[in-house]
N, C-alpha and C positions, 0 to 999 in steps of 0.2 A: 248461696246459703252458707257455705263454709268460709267462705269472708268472714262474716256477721258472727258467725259463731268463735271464729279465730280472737275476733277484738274481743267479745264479751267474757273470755275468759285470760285477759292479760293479767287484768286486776288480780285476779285471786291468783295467777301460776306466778308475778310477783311476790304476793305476798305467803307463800309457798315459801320461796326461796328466801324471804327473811328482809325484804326490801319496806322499808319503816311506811307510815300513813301518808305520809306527804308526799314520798316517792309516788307511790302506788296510784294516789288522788293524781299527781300530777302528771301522769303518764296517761291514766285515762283520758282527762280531763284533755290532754294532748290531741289522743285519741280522736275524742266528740269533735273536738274543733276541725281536725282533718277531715271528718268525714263532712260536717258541715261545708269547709270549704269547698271541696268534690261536689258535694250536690249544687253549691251558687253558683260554682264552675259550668255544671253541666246546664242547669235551667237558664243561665243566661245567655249561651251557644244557644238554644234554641227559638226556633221563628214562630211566633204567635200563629196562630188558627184562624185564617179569617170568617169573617160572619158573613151569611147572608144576605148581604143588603142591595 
């Protein structure tokens, strides 16, 4: 949980320190894409369930 709460306050403690919209967009934007990555990372390491049959 303090992960998640770390990223979701990069945007505003940039734009705190004076870092312009583009910056700030693109750093999240960074951000999202990271964690996206991490998660296709993670779900394609793993092994399907198999069914019943």
């Amino acid at each position: 949980m303090t992960y998640e709460a770390a990223r979701s306050i990069t945007g505003p403690y940039l734009a705190t320190l004076g870092a312009s919209a583009a910056v700030v967009g693109f750093v999240a934007g960074f951000d999202f894409l990271d964690i996206l990555c991490d998660l296709f990372q993670v779900t394609s390491q793993t092994k399907p369930i198999a069914t019943g049959s």
